[in-house]
TORTORZA-236326 format. One record per residue (C-alpha): residue number from 0; x, y, z. Coordinates in nm, 2 decimals. Layout:
N
<rec><i>NUM</i><X>X</X><Y>Y</Y><Z>Z</Z></rec>
...
***
This chain:
232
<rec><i>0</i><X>4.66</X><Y>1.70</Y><Z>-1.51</Z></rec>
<rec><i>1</i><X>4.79</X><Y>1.42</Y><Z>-1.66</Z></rec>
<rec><i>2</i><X>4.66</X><Y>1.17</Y><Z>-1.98</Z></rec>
<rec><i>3</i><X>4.43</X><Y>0.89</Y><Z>-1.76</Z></rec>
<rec><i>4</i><X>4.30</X><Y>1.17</Y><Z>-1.51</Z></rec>
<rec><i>5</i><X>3.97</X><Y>1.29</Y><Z>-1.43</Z></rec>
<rec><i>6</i><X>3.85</X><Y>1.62</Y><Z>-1.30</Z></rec>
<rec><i>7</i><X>3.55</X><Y>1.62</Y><Z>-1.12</Z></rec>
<rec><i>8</i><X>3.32</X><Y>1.80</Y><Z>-0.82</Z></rec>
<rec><i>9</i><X>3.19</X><Y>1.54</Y><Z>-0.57</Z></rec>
<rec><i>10</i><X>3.04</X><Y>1.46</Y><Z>-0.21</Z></rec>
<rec><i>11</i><X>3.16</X><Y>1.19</Y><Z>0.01</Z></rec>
<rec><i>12</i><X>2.84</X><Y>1.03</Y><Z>0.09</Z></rec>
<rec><i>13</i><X>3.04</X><Y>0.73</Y><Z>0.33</Z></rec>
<rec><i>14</i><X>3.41</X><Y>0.64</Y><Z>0.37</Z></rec>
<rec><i>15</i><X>3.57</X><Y>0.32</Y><Z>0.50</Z></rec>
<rec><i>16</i><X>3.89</X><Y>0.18</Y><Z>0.63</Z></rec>
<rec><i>17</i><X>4.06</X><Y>-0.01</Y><Z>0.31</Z></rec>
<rec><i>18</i><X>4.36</X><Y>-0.22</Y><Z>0.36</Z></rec>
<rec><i>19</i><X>4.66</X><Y>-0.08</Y><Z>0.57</Z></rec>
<rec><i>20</i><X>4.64</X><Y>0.28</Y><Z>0.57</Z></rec>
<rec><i>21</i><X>4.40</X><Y>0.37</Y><Z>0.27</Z></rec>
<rec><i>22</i><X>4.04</X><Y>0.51</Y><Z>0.28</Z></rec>
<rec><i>23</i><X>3.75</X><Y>0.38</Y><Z>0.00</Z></rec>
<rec><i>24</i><X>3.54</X><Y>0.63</Y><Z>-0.03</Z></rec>
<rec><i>25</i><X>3.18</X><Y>0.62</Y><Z>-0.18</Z></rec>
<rec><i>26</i><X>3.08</X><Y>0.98</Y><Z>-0.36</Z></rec>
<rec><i>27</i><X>2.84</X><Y>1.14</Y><Z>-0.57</Z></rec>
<rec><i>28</i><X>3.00</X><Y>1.30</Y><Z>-0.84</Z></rec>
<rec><i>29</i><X>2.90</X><Y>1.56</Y><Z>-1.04</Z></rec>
<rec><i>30</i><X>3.01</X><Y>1.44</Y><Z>-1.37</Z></rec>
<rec><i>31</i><X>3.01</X><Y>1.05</Y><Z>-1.28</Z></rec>
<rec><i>32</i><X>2.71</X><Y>1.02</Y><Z>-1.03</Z></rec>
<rec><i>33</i><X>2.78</X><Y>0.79</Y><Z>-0.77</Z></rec>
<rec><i>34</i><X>3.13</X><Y>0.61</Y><Z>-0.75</Z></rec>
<rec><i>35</i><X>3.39</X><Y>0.46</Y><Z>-0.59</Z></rec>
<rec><i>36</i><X>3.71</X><Y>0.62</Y><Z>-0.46</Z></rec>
<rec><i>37</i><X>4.04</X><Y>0.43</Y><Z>-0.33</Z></rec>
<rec><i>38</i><X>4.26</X><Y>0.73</Y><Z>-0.11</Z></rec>
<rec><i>39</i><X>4.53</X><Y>0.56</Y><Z>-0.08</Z></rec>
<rec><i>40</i><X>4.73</X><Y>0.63</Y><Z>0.24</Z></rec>
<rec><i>41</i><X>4.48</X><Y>0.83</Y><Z>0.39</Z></rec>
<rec><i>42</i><X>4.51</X><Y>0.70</Y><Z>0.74</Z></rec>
<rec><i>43</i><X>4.86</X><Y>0.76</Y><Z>0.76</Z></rec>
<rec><i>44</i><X>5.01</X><Y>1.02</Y><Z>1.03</Z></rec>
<rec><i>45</i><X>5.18</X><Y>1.22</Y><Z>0.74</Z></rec>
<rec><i>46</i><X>4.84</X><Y>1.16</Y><Z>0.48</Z></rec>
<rec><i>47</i><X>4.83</X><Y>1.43</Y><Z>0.16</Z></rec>
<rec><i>48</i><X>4.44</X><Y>1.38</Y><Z>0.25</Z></rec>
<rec><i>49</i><X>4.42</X><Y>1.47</Y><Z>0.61</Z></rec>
<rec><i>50</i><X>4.13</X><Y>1.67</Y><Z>0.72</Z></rec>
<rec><i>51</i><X>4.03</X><Y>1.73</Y><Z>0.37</Z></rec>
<rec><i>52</i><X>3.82</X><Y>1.41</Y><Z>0.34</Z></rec>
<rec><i>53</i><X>3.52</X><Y>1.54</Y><Z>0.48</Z></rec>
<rec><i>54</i><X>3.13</X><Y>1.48</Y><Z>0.46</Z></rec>
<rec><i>55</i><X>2.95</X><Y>1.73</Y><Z>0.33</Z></rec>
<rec><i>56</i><X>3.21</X><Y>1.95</Y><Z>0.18</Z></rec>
<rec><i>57</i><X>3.19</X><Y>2.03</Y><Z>-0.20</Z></rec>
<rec><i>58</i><X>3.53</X><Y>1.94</Y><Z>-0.33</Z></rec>
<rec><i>59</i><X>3.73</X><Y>1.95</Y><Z>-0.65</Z></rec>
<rec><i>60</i><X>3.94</X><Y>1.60</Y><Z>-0.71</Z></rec>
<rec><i>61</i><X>4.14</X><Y>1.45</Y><Z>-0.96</Z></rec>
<rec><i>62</i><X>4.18</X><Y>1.05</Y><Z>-1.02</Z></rec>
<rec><i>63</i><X>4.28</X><Y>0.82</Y><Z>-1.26</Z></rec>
<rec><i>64</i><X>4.16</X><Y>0.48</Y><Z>-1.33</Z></rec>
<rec><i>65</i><X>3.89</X><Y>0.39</Y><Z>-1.59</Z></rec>
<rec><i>66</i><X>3.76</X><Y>0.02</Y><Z>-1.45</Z></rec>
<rec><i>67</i><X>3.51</X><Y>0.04</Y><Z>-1.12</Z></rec>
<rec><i>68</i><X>3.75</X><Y>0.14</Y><Z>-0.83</Z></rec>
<rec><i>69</i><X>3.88</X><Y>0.49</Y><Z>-0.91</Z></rec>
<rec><i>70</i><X>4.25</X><Y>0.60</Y><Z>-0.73</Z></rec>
<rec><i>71</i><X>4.20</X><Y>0.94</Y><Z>-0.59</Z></rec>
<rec><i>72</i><X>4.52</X><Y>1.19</Y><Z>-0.73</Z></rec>
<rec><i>73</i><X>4.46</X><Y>1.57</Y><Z>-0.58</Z></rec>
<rec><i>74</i><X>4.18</X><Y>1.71</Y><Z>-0.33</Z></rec>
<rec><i>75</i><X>4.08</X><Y>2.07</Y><Z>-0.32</Z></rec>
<rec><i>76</i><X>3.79</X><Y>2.19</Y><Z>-0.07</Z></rec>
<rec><i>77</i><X>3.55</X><Y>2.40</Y><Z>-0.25</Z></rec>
<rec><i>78</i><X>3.30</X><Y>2.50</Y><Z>-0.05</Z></rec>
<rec><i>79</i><X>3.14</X><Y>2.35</Y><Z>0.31</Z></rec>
<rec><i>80</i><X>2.87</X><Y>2.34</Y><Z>0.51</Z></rec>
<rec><i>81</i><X>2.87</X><Y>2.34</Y><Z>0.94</Z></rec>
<rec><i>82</i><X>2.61</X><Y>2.10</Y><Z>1.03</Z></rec>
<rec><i>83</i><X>2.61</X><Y>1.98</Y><Z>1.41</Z></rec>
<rec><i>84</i><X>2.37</X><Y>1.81</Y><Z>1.65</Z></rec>
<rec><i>85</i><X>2.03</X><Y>1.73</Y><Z>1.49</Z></rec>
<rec><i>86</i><X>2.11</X><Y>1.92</Y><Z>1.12</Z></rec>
<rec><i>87</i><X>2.42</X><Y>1.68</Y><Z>1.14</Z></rec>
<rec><i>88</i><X>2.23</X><Y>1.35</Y><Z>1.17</Z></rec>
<rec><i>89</i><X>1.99</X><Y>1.52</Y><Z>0.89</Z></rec>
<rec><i>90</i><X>2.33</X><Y>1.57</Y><Z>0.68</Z></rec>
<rec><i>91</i><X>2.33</X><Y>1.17</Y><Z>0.78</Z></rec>
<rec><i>92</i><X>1.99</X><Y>1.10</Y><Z>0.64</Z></rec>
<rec><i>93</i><X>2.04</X><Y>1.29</Y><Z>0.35</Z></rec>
<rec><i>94</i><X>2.35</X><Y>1.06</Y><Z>0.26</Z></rec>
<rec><i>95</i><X>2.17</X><Y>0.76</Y><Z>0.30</Z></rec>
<rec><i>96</i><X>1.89</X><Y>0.84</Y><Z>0.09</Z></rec>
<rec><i>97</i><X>2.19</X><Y>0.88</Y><Z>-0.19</Z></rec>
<rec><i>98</i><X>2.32</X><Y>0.55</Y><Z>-0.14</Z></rec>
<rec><i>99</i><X>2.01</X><Y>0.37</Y><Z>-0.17</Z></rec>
<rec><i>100</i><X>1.87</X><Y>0.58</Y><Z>-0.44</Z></rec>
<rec><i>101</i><X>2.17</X><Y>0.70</Y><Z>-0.67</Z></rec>
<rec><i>102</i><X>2.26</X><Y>0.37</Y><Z>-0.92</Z></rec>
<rec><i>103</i><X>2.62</X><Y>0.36</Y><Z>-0.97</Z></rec>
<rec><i>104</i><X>2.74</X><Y>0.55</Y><Z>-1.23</Z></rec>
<rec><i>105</i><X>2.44</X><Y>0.72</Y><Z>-1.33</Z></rec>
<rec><i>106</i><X>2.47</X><Y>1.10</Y><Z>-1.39</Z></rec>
<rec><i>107</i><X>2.23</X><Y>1.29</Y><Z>-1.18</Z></rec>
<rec><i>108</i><X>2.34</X><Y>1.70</Y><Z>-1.19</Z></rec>
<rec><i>109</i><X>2.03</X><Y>1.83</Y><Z>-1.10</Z></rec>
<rec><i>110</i><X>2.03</X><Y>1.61</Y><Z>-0.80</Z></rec>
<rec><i>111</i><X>2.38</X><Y>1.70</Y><Z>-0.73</Z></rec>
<rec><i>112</i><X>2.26</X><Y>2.08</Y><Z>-0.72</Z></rec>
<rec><i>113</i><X>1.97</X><Y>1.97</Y><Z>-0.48</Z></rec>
<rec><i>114</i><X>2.16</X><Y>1.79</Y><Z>-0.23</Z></rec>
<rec><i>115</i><X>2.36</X><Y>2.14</Y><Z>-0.22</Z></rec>
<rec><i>116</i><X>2.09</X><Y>2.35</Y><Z>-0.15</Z></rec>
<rec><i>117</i><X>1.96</X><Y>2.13</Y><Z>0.11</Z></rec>
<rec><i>118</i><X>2.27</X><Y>2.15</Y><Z>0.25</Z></rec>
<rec><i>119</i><X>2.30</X><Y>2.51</Y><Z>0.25</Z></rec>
<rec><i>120</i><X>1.91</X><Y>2.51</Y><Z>0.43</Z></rec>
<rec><i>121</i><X>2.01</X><Y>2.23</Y><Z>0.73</Z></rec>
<rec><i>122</i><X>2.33</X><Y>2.48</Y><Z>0.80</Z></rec>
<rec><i>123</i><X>2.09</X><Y>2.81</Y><Z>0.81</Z></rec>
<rec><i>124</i><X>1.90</X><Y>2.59</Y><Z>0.98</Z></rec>
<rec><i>125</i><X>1.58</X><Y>2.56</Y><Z>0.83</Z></rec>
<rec><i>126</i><X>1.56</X><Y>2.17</Y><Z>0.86</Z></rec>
<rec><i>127</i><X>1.18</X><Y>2.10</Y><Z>0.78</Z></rec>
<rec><i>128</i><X>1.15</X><Y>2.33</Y><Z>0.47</Z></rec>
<rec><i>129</i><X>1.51</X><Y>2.16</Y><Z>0.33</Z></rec>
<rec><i>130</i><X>1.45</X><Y>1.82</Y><Z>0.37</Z></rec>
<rec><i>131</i><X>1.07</X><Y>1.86</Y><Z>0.25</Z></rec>
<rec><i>132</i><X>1.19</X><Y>2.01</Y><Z>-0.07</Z></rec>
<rec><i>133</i><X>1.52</X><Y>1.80</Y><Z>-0.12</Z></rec>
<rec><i>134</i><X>1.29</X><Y>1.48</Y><Z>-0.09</Z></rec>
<rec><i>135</i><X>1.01</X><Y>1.66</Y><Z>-0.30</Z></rec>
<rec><i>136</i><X>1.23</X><Y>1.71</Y><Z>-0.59</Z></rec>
<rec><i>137</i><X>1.49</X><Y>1.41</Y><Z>-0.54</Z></rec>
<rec><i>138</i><X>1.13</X><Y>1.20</Y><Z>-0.61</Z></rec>
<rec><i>139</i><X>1.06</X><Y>1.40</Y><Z>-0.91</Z></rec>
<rec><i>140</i><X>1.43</X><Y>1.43</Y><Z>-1.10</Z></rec>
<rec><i>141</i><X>1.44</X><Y>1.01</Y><Z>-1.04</Z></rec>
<rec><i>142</i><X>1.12</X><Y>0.93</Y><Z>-1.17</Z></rec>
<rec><i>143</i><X>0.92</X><Y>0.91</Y><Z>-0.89</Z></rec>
<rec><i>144</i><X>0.72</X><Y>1.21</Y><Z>-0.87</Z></rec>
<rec><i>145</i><X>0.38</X><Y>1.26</Y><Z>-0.69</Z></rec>
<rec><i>146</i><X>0.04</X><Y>1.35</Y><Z>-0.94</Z></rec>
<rec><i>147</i><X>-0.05</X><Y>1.60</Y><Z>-0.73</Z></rec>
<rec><i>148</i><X>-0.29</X><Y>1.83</Y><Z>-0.90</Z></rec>
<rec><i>149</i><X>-0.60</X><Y>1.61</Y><Z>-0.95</Z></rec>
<rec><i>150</i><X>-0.81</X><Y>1.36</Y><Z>-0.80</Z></rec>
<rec><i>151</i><X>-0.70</X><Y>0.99</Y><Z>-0.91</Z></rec>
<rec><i>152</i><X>-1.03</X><Y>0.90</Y><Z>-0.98</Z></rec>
<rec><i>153</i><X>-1.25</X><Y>1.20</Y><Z>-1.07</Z></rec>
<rec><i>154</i><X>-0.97</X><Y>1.42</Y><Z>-1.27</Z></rec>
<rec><i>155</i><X>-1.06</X><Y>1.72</Y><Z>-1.10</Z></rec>
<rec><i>156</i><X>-0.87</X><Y>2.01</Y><Z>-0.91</Z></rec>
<rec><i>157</i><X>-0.72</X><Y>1.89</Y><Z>-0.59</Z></rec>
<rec><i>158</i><X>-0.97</X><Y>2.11</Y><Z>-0.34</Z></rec>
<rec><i>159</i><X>-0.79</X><Y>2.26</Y><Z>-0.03</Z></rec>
<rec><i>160</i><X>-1.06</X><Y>2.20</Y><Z>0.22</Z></rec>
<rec><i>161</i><X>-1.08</X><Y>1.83</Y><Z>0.14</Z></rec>
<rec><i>162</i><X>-0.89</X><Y>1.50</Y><Z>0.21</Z></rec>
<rec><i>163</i><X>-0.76</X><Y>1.26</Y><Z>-0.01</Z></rec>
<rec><i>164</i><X>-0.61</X><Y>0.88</Y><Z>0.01</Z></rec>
<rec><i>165</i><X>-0.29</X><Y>0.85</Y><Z>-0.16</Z></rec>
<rec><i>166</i><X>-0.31</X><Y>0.47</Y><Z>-0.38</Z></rec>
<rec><i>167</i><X>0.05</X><Y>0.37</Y><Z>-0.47</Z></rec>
<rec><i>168</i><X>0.10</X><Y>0.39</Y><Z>-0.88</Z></rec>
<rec><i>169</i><X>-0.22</X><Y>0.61</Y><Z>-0.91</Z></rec>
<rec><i>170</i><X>-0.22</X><Y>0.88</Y><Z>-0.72</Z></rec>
<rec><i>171</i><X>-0.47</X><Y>1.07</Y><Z>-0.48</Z></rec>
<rec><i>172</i><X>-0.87</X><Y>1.03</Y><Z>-0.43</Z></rec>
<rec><i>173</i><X>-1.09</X><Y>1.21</Y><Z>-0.27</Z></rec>
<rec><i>174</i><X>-1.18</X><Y>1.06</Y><Z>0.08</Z></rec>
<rec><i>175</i><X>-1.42</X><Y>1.07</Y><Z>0.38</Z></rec>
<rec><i>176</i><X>-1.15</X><Y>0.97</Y><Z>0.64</Z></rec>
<rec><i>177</i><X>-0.97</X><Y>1.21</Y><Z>0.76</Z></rec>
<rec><i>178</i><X>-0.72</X><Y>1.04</Y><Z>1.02</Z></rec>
<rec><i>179</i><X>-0.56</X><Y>0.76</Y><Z>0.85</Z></rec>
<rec><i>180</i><X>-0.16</X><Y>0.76</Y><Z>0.77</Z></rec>
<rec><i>181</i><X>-0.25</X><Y>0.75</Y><Z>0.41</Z></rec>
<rec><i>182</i><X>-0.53</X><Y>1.02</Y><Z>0.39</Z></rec>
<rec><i>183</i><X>-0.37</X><Y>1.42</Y><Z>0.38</Z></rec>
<rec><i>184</i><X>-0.54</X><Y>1.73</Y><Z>0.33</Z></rec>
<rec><i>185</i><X>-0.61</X><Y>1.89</Y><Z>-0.06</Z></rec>
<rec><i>186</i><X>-0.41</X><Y>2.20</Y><Z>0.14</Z></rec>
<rec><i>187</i><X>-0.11</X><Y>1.98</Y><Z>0.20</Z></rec>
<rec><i>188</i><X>-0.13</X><Y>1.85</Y><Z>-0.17</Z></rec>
<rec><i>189</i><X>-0.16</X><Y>2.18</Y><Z>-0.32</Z></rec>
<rec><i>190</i><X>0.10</X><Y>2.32</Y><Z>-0.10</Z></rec>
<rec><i>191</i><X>0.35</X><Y>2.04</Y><Z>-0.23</Z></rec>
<rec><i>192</i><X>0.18</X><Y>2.05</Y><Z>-0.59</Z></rec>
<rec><i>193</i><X>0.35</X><Y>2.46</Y><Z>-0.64</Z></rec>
<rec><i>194</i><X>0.66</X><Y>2.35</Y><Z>-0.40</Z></rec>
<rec><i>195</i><X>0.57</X><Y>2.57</Y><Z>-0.10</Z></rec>
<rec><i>196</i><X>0.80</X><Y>2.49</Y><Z>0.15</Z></rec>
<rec><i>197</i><X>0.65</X><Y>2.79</Y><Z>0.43</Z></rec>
<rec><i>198</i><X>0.35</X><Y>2.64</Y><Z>0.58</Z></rec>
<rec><i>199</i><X>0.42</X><Y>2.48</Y><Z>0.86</Z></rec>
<rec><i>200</i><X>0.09</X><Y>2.32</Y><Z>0.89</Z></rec>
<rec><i>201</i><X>0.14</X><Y>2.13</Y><Z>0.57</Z></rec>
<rec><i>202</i><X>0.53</X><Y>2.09</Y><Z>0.63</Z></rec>
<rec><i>203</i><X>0.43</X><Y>1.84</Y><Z>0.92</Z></rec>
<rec><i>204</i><X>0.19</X><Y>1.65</Y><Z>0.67</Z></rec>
<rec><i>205</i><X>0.43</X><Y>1.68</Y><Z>0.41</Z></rec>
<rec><i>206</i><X>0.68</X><Y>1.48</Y><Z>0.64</Z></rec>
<rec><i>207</i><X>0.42</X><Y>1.21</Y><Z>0.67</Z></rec>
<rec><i>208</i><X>0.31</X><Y>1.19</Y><Z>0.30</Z></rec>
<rec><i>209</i><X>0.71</X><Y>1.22</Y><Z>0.18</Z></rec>
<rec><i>210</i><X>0.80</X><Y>0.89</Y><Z>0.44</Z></rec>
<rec><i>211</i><X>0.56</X><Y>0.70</Y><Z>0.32</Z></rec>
<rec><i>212</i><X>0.62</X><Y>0.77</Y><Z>-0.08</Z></rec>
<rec><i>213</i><X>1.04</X><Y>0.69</Y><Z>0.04</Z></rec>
<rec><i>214</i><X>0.97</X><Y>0.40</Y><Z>0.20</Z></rec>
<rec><i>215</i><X>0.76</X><Y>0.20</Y><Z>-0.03</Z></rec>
<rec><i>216</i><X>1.07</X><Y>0.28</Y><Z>-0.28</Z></rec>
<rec><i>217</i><X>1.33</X><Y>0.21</Y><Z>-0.03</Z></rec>
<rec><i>218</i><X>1.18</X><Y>-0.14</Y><Z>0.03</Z></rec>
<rec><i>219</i><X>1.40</X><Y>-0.38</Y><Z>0.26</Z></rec>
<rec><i>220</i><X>1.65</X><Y>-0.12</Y><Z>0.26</Z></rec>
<rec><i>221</i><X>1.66</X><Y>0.08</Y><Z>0.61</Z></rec>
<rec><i>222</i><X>1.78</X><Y>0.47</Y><Z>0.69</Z></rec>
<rec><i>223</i><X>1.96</X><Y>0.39</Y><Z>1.01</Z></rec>
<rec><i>224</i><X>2.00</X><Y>0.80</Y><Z>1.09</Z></rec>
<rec><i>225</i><X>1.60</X><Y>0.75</Y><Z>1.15</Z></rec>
<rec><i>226</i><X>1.71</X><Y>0.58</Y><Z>1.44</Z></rec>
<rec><i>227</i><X>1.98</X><Y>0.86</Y><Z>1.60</Z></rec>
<rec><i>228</i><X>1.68</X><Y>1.12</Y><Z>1.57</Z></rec>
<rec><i>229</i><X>1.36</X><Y>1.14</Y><Z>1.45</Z></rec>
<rec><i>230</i><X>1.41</X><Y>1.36</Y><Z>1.14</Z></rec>
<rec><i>231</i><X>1.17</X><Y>1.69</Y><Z>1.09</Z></rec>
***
C-alpha cells in the first residue's frame, strides 16, 4: 500500500453510473462511516471491478484521496450474504435506512457490526427477528433509543398484562385503549426492553411500534423498498 492510501472494510449501500465508464459508489465504512467512492472504469467490458462491486458483500478496499470523493485502488471480497426474493428487498430496506440515518463521515462500528448480523439473519432467513433487532439497536447506538422499562408518567415497572401509549420525547403511559396504532402491550415492551427477538406475538407489535419510532425520525424522507414488499 502506498503513502496517500487507505485500508478499510465497507458495504456498498447504493452505486451509480458516473461519467463514461466509472461507478460512484455510496458505502458504509468501517473505519470512515458513510462515504463516497469514485470506481473508476467500472463499467468497462475489461473492468478490474467486475462482479466484485456487490451489495451486501463485506469487502476489503484500498483508496486514496483525502477531500470528499474518495478514488477506489484494490477490492477484495471478504465475506457475503445470498439474499433473494423478499430477504433481498429487506437487504434493500436495510440500505436505505443507512442512507437516511448514517451522517457522512461519522464513525459508527457497532452499527457496522449490526448491519452484519442482520445480514447473516435475512440469509438464514429469519427476517422478522433480524430486522426487529437491527432497528432495535440501530435506534439505541444513534441516540434514539426507546425508555422502555417504566411507565412515562407513574415511574413504575412496565406490567406485561397491560397497555401503554407511546408519547414521542417521553416515553410509554399506562393506557385504557387498547386498539390504537400508538398503544402496545407491557408484554411487547418488556419483550423489546431485554431484546427478545422469539415471540412472535410481540415480534408483530414490535414491527408496528419500531415503524412508527423510524418514521417520526425519518421525516420527509421515504423508504421506497416499503413499496416493492411490505417488510416483516
Amino acid at each position: 500500500m502506498s503513502a496517500g492510501e487507505t485500508k478499510d472494510t465497507i458495504f456498498i449501500l447504493h452505486s451509480r453510473p458516473f461519467q463514461n465508464t466509472s461507478l460512484m459508489l455510496d458505502v458504509f465504512s468501517l473505519d470512515q462511516g458513510r462515504i463516497s467512492l469514485c470506481a473508476k472504469s467500472a463499467r468497462g467490458p475489461k473492468s478490474r471491478f467486475r462482479g466484485l462491486l456487490m451489495p451486501f458483500s463485506k469487502l476489503s478496499v484500498i483508496y486514496a484521496g483525502r477531500r470528499e470523493l474518495k478514488y477506489l485502488n484494490k477490492i477484495e471480497q471478504v465475506d457475503s450474504c445470498q439474499l433473494h426474493a423478499k430477504t433481498l428487498i429487506c437487504g434493500f430496506y436495510l440500505n436505505e435506512l443507512m442512507q437516511a440515518f448514517m451522517h457522512p463521515g461519522v464513525v459508527q462500528q457497532d452499527i457496522f457490526n449490526l448491519y452484519w448480523q442482520c445480514l447473516l439473519g435475512l440469509a438464514n432467513n429469519q427476517i422478522n427477528p433480524a430486522l426487529r433487532c437491527f432497528e432495535k439497536k440501530c435506534l439505541d447506538a444513534l441516540g434514539f433509543g426507546l425508555p422502555l422499562g417504566t411507565d412515562a408518567h407513574s415511574h413504575k415497572l412496565i406490567q406485561p398484562n397491560k397497555h401503554y401509549q407511546f408519547l414521542f420525547e417521553k416515553g410509554f403511559s399506562e393506557s385504557t385503549l387498547t386498539e390504537n396504532a400508538d398503544v402496545f402491550s407491557g408484554e411487547m415492551l418488556i419483550d423489546m426492553e431485554n431484546e427478545n427477538f422469539t415471540n412472535e406475538k410481540t415480534l408483530s407489535e414490535m414491527k408496528k411500534c419500531l415503524r412508527l419510532v423510524i418514521n417520526h425520525y425519518l421525516g420527509a424522507k421515504q423508504i421506497k423498498s416499503r413499496d416493492l414488499f411490505d417488510i416483516k
